[in-house]
TORDO-855773 format. One record per atom (N, C-alpha, C, O): atom name; x, z, y. Coordinates in steps of 0.001 Angstrom, whole numbers, plus 524288, in hexadecimal, padded with zeros to 5 digits. Each point is the difference from the previous one (the first is absolute). Layout:
N
 atom    c1    c3    c2
   CA     X     Z     Y
...
END
This chain:
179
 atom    c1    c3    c2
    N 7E6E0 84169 86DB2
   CA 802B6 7FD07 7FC00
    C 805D0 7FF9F 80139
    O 80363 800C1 7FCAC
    N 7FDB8 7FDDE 80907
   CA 805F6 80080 800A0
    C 80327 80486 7FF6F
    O 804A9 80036 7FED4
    N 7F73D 8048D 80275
   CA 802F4 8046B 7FF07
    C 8013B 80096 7F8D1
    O 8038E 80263 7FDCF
    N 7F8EF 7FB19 80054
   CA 800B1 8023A 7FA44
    C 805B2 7FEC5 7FDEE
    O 8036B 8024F 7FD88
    N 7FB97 7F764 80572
   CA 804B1 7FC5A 7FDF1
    C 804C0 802BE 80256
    O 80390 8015D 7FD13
    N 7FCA9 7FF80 80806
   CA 804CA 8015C 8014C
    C 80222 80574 7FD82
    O 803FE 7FFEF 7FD53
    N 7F96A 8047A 80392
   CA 800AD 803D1 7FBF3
    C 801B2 7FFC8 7FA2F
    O 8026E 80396 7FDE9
    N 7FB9B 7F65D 7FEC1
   CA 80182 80149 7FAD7
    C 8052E 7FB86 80146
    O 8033B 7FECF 7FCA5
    N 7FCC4 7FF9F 80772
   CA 80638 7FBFF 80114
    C 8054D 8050C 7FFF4
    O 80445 8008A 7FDD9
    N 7F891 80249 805AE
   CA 80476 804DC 7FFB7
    C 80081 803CD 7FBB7
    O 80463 801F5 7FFC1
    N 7F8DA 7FF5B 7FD5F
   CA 7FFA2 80246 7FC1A
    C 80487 7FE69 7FB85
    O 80297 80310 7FD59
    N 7FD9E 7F56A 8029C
   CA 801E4 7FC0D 7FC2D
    C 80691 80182 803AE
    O 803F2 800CC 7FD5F
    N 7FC3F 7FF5E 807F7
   CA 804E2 7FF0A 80160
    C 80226 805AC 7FF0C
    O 804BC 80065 7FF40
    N 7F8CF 80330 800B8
   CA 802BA 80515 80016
    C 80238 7FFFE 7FA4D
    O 804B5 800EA 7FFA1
    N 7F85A 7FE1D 7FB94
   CA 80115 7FFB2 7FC68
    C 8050E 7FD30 7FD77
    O 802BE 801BE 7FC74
    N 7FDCE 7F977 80640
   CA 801C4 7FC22 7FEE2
    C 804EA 80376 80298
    O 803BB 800C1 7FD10
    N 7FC79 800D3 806CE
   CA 806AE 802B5 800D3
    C 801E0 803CB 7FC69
    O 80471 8005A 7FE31
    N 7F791 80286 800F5
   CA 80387 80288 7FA86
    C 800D2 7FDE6 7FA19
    O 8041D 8008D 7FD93
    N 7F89B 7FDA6 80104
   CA 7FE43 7FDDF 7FC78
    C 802F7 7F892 80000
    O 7FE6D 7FD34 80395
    N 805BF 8003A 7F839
   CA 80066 7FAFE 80054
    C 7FA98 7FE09 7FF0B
    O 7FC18 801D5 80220
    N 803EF 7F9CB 7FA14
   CA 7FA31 7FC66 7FFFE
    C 7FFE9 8032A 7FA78
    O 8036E 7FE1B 7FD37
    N 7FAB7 804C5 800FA
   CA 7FE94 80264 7FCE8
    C 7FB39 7FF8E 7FBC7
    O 7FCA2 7FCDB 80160
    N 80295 80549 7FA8A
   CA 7FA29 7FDCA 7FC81
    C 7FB52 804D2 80430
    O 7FB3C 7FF62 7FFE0
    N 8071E 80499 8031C
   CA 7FBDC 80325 80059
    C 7FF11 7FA5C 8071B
    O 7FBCA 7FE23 80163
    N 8088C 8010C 800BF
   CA 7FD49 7FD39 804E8
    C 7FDE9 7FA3B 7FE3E
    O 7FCA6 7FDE5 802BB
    N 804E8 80011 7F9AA
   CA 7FC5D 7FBD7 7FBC6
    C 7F9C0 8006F 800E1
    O 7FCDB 7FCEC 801F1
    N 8029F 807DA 7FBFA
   CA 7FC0B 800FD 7FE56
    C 7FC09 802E4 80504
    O 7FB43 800CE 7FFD0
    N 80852 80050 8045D
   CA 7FD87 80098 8064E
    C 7FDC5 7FAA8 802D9
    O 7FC3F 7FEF4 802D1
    N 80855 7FE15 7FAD0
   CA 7FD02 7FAFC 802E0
    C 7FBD5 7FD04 7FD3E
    O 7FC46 7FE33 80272
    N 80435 80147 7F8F7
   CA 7FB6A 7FDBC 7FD42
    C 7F9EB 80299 800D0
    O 7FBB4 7FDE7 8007E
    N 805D2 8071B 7FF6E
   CA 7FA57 801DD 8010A
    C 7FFAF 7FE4C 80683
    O 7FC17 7FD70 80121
    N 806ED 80384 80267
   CA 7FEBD 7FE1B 80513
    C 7FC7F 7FA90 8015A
    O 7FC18 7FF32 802B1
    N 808BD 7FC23 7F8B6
   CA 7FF49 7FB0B 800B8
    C 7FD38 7FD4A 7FAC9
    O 80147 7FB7A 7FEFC
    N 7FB6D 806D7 7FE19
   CA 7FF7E 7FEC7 7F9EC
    C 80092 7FA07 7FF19
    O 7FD71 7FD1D 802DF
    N 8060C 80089 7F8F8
   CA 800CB 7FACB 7FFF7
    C 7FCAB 7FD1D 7FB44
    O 7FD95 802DA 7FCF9
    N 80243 7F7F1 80263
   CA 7FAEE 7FEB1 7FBDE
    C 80442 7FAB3 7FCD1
    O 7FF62 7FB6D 80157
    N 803B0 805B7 7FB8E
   CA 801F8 7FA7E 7FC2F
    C 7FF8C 7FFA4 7FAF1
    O 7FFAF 80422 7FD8F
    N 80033 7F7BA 80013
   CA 7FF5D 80024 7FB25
    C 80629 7FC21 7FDB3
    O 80242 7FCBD 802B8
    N 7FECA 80457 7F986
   CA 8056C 7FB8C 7FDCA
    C 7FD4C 7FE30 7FAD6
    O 7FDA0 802DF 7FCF5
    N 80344 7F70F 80282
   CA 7FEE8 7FB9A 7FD1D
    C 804EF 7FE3D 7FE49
    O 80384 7FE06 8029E
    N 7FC4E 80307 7F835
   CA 806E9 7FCBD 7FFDF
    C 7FE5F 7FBD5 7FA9E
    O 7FE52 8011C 7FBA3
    N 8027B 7FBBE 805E0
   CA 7FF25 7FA71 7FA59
    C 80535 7FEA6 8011F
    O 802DD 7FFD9 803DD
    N 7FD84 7FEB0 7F4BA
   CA 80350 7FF1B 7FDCF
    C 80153 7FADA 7FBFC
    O 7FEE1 8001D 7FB54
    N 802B8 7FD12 8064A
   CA 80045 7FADD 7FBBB
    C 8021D 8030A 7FB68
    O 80361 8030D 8018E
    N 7FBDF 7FD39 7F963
   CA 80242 80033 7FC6D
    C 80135 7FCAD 7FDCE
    O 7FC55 7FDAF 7FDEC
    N 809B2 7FFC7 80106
   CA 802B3 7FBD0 7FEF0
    C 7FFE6 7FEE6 7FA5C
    O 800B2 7FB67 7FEC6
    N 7FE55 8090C 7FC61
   CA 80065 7FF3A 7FCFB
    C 7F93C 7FE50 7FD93
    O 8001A 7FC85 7FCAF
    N 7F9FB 805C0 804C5
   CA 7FCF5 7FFAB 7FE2F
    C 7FC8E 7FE40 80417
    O 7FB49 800CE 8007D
    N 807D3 7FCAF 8025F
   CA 7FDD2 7FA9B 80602
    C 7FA8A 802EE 7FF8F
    O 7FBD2 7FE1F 7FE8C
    N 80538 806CB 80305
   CA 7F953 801D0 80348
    C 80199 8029A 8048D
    O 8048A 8018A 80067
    N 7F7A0 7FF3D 803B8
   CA 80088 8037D 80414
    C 7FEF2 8066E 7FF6C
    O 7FBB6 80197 7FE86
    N 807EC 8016E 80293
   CA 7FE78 8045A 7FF26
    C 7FFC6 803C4 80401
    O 80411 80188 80211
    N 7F6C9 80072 7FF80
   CA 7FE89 80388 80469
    C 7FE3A 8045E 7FEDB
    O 7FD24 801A9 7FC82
    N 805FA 800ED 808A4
   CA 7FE68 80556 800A7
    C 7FE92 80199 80494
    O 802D6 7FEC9 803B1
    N 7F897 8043B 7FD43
   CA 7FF97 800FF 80565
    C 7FDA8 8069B 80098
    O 7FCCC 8021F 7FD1C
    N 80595 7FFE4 806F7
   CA 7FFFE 80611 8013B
    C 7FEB7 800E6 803B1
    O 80313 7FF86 803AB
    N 7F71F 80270 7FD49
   CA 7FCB6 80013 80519
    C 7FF73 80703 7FE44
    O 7FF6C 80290 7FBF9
    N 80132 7FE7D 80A1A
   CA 7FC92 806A1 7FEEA
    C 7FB2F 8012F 7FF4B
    O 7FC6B 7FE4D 802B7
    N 80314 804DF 7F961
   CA 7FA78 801F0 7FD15
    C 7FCC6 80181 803D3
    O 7FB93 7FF5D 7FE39
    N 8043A 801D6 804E6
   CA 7FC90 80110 80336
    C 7FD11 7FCA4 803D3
    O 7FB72 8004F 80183
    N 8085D 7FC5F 7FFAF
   CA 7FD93 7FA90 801CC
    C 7FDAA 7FC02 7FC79
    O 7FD08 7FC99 801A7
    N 8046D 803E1 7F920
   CA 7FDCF 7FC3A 7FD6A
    C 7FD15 8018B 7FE25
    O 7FE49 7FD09 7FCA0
    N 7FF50 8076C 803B9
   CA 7FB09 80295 7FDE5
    C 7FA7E 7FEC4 803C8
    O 7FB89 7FEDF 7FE9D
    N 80661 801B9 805CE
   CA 7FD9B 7FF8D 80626
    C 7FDEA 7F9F6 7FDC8
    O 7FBD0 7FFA8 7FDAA
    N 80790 7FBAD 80355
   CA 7FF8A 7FB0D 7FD4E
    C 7FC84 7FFE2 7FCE2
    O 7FBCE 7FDDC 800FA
    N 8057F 804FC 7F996
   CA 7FC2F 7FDF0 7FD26
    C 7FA82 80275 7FF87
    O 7FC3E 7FD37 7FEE4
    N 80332 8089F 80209
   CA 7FAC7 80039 80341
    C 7FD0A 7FC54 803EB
    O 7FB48 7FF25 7FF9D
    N 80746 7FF24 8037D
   CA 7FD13 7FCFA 8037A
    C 7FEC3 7F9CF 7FE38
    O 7FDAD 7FC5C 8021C
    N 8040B 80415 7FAC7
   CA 7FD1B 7FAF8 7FBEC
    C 7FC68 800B0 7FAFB
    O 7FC7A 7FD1B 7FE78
    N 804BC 805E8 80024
   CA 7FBEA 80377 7FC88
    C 7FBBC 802F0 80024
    O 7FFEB 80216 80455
    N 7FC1D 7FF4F 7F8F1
   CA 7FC4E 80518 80048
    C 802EA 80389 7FC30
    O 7FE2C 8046F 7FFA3
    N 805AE 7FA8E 7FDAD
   CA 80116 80507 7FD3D
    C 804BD 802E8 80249
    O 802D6 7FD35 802B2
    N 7FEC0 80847 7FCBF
   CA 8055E 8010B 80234
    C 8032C 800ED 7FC16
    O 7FF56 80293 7FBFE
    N 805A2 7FA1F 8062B
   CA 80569 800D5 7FCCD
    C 800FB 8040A 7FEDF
    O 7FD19 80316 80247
    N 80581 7FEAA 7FB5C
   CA 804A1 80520 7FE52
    C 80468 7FDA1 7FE9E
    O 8002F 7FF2D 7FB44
    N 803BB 7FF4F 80748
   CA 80551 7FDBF 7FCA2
    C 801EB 804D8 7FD69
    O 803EB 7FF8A 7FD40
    N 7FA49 80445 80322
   CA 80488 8043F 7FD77
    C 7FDD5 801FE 7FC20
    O 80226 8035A 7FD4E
    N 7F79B 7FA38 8018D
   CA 7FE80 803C8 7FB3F
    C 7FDE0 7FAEE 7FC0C
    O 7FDDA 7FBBF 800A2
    N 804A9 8084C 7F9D1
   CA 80262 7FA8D 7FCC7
    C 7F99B 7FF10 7FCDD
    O 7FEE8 7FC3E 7FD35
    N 7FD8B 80827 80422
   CA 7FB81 7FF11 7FD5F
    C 7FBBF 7FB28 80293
    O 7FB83 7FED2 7FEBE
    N 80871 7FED9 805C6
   CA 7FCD9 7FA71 803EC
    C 801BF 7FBA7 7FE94
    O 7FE46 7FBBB 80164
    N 80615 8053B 7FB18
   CA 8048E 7FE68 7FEA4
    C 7FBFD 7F54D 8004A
    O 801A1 7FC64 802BA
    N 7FABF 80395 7FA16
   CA 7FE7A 7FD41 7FE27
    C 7FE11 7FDE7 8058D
    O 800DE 7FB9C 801C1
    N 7FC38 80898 800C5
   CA 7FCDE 7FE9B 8064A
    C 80430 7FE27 80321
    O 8003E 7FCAC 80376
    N 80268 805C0 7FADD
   CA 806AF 7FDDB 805D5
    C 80196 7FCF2 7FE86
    O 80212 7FE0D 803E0
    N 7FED9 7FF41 7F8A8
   CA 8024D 7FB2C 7FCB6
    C 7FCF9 7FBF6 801AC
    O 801C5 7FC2D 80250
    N 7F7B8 804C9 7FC27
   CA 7FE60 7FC55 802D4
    C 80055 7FD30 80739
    O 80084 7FB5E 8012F
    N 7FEDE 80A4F 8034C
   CA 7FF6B 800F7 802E9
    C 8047A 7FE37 801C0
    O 7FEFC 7FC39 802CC
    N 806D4 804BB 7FCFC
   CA 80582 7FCE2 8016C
    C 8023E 7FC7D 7FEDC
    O 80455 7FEE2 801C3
    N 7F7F9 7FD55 7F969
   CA 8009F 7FBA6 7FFD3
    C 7FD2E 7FB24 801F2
    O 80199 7FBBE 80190
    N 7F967 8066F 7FDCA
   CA 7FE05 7FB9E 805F4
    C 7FEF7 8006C 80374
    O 7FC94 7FD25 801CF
    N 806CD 80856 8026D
   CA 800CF 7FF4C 8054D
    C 8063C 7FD7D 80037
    O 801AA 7FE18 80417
    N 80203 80229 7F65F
   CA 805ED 7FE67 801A9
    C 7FF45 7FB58 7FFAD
    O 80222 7FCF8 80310
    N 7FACF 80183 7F94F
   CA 80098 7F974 7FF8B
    C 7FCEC 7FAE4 80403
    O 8009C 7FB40 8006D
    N 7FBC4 808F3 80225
   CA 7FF5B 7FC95 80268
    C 8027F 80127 80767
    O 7FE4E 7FDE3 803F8
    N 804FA 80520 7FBAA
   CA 80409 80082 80474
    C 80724 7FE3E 8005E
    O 802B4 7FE71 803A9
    N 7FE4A 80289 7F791
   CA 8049E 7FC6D 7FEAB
    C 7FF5F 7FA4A 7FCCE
    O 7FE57 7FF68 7FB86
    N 803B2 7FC26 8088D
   CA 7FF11 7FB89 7FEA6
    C 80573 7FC33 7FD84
    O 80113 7FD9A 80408
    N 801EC 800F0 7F8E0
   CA 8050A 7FDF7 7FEC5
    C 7FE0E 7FA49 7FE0D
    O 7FD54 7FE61 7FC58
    N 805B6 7FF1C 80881
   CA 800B2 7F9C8 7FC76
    C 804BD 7FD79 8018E
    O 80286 8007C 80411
    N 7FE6A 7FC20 7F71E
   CA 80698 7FF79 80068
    C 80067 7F9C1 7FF01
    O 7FF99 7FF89 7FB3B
    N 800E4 7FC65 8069D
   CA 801BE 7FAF8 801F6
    C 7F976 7FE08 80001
    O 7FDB2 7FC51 7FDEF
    N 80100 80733 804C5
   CA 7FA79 7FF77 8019F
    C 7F9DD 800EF 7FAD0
    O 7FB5F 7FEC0 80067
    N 8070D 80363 7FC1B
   CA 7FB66 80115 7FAC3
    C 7FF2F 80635 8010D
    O 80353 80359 800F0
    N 7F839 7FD01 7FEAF
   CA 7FEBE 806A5 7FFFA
    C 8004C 8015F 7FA76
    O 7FEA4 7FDF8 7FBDC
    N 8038B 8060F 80588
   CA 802A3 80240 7FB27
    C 7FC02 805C1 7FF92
    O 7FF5F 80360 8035E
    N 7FDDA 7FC31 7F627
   CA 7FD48 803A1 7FFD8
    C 80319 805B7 7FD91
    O 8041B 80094 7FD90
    N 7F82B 802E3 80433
   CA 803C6 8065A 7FEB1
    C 7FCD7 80382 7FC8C
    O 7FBE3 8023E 80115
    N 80731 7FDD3 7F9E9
   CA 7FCF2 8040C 7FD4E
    C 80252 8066B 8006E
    O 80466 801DF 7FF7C
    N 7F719 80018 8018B
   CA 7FECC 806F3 80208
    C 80343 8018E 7FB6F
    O 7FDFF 7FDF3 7FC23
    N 8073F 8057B 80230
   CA 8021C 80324 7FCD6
    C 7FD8C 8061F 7FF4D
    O 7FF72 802C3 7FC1A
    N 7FF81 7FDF4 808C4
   CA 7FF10 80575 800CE
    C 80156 80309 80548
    O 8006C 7FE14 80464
    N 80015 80696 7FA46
   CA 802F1 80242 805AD
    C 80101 806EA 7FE19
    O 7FE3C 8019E 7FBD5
    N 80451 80154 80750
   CA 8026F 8042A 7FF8C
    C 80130 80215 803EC
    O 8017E 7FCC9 80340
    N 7FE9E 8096B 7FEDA
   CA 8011E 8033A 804BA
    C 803BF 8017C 80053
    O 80152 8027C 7FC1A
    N 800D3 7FD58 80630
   CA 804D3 802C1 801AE
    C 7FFD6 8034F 804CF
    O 7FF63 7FDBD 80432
    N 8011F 807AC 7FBB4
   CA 8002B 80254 80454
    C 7FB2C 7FF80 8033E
    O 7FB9F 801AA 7FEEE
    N 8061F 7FB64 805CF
   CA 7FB2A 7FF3B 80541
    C 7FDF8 7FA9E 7FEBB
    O 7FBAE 7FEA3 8019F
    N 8067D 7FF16 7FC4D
   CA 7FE7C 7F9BA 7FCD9
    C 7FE6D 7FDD2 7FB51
    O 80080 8021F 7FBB7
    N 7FDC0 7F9FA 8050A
   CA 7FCF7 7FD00 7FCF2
    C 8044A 7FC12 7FD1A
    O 803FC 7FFB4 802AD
    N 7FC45 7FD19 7F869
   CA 802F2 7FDAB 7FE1C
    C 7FD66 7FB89 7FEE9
    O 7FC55 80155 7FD30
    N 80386 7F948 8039C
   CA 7FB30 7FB5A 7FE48
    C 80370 7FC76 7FD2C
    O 8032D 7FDD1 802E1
    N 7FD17 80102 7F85C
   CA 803B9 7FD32 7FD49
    C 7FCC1 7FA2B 7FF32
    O 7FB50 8010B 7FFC3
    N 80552 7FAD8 7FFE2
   CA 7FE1E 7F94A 7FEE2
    C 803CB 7FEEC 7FC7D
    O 8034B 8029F 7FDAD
    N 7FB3E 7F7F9 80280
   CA 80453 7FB8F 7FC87
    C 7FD0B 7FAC6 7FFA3
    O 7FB8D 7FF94 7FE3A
    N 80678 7FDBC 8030E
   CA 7FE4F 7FAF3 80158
    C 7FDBA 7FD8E 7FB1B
    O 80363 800C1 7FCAC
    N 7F86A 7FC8E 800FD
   CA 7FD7F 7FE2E 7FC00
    C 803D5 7FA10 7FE59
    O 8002A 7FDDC 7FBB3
    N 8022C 800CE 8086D
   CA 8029D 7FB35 7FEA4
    C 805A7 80096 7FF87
    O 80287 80392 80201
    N 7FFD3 7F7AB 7FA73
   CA 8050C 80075 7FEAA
    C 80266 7FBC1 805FB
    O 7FE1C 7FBD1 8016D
    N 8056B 80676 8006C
   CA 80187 7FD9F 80608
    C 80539 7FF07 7FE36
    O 802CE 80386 7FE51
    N 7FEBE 7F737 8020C
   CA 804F6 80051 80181
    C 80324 800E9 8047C
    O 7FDD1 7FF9C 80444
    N 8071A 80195 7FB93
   CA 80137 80096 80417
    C 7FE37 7FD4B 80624
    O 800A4 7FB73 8016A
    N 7FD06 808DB 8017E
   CA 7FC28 7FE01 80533
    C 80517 7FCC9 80507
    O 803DF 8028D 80149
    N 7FB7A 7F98C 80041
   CA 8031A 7FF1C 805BB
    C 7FBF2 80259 80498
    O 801E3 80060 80468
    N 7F90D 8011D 7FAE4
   CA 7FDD1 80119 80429
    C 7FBDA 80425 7FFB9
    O 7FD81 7FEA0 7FC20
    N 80023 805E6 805CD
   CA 7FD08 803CD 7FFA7
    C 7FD55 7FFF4 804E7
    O 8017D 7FEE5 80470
    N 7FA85 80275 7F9DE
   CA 7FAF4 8005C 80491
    C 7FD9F 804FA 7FF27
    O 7FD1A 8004E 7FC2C
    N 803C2 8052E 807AC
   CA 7FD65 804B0 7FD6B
    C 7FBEF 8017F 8050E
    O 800DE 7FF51 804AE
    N 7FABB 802CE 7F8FD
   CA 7FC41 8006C 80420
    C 7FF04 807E3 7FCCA
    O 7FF88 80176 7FB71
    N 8008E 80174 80992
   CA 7FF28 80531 7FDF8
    C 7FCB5 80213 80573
    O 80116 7FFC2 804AE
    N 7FB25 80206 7F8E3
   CA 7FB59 80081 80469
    C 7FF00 807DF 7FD11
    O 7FBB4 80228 80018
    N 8099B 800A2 7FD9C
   CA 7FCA5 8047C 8000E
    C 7FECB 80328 802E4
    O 80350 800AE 8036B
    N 7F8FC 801F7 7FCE7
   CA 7FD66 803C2 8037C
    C 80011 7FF6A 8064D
    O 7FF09 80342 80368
    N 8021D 7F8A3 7FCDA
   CA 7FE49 7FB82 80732
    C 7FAFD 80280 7FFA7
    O 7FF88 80277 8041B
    N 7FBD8 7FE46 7F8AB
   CA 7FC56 7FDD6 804CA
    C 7FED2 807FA 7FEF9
    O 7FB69 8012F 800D2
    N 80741 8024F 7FE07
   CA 7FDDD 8041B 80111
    C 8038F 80423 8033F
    O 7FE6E 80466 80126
    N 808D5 7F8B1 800C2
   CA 80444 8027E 8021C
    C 800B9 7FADE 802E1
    O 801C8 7FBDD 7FE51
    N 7FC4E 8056A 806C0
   CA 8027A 7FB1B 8042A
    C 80606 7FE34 7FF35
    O 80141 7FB5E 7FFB2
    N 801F8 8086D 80009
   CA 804AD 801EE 800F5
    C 8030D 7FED2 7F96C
    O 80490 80170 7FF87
    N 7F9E2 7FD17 7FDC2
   CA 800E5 7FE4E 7F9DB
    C 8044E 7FD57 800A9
    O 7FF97 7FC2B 802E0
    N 8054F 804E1 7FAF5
   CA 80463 7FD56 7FF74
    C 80123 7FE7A 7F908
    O 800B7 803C2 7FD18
    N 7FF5A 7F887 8015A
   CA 800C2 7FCF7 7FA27
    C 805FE 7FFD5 800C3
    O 80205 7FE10 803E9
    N 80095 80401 7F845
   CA 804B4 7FE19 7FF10
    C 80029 7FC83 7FA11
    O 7FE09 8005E 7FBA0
    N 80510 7FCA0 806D7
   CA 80013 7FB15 7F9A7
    C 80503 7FF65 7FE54
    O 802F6 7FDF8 80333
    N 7FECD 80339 7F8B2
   CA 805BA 7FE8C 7FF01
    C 7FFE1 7FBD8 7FD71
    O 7FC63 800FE 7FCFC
    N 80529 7FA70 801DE
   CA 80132 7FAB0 7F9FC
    C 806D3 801C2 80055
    O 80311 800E2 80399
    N 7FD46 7FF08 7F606
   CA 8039C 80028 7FCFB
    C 7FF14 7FA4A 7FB94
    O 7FC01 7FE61 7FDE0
    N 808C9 7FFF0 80200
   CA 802AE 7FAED 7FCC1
    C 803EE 8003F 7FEC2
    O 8038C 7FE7A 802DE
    N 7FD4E 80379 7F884
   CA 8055A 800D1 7FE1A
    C 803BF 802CF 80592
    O 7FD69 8030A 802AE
    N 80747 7FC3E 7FEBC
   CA 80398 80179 803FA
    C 7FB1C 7FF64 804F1
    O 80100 80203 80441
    N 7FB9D 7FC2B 7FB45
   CA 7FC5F 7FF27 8062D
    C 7FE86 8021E 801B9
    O 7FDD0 802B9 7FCB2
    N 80113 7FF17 807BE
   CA 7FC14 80457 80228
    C 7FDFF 7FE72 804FB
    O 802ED 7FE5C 80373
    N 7F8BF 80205 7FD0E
   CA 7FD42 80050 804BC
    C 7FDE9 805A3 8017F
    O 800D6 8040B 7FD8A
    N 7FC80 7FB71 806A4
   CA 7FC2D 8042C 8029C
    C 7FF1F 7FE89 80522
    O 80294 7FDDD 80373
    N 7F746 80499 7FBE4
   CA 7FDE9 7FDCA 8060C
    C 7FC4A 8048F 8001E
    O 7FED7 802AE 7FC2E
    N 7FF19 7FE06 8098B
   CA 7FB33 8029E 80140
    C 7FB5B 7FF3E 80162
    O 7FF6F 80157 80495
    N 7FBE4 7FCB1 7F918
   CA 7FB15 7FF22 80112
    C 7FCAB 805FE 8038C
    O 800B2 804C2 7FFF6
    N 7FBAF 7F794 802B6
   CA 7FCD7 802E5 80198
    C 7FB72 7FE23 801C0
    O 7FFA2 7FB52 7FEF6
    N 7FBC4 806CC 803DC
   CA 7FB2F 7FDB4 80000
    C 80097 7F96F 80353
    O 7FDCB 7FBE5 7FED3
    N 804A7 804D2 803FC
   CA 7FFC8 7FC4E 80228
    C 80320 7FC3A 7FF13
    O 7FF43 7FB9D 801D4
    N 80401 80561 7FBB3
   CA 80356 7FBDD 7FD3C
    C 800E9 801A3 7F951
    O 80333 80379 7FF18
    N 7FB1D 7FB04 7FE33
   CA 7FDFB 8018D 7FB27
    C 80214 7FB64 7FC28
    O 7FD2B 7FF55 7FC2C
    N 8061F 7FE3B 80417
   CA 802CC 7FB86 7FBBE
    C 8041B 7FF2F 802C5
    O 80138 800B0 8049A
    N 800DB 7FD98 7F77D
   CA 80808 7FDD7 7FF31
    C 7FEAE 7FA33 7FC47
    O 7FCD2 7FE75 7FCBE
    N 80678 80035 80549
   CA 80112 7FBD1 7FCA6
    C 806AA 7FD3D 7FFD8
    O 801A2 7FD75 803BE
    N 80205 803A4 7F6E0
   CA 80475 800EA 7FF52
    C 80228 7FB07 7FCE0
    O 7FF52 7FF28 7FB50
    N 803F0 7FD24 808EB
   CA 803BF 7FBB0 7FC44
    C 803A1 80392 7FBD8
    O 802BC 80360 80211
    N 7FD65 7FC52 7FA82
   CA 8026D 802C7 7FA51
    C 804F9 7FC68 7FEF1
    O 7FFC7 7FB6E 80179
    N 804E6 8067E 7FBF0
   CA 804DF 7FC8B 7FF40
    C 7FE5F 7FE6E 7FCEA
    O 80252 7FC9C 7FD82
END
């Protein structure tokens, strides 16, 4: 095992001298080191006081996911499942992303979702009219229990505001004083 490692260490350093940080040595290290995140970005919308989410997990992991909660298998990419996946990514998202804001859980209705590339697209919107929040409570538990190594990125946006944080299995909620 050390030889493997050290060999593909040198492989990365030989490269790396000719080569700056490049998309082809990008793409040396990821396969070396394969990484596992997903991005969550909610959004107060100021004008129609709802929350608006989006979240972009890779298709391949969230397929893994939702097989392993299911007897049926996903296809995110084929539009003839189209009805099966709708069902299938909305009640593994909803019951892994949790939002409550001056302590009320705030329920999320499923929009849909869409691929992009190597990813998955999961769109919500909050069922309630929110006024402007002073406080957020986000709990994001995706694909923890099937990627030890699961990193959640969360952005909140409020008008000029922005947050971001990084969840992961073991620490899996934020909770954000809001201006």
């Amino acid at each position: 095992m050390t030889v493997k490692i050290t060999k593909i260490y040198e492989l990365v350093r030989s490269i790396y001298k000719i080569l700056p940080m490049s998309a082809l040595l990008q793409a040396i290290l990821v396969l070396i080191h394969p990484f596992y995140v997903s991005v969550t970005k909610i959004n107060h919308n100021e004008v129609s006081r709802h929350l608006e989410i989006s979240c972009k997990i890779f298709t391949d992991d969230l397929e893994k996911a939702l097989k392993k909660d299911s007897e049926q298998k996903p296809d995110l990419k084929n539009q003839a499942s189209l009805d099966l996946n709708d069902k299938l990514i909305q009640e593994y998202l909803i019951n892994k992303l949790k939002i409550t804001i001056q302590q009320k859980n705030i329920e999320l209705e499923y929009l849909g979702f869409e691929n992009e590339e190597e990813a998955t697209i999961i769109y919500f919107e909050s069922k309630q009219i929110i006024p402007t929040p002073l406080e957020i409570n986000v709990v994001n538990n995706f694909l923890t229990e099937i990627i030890p190594d699961q990193l959640n990125i969360v952005h909140y946006y409020q008008g000029n505001f922005h947050k971001t944080y990084q969840l992961s299995r073991k620490e899996n909620t934020i909770n954000w004083k809001l201006p």
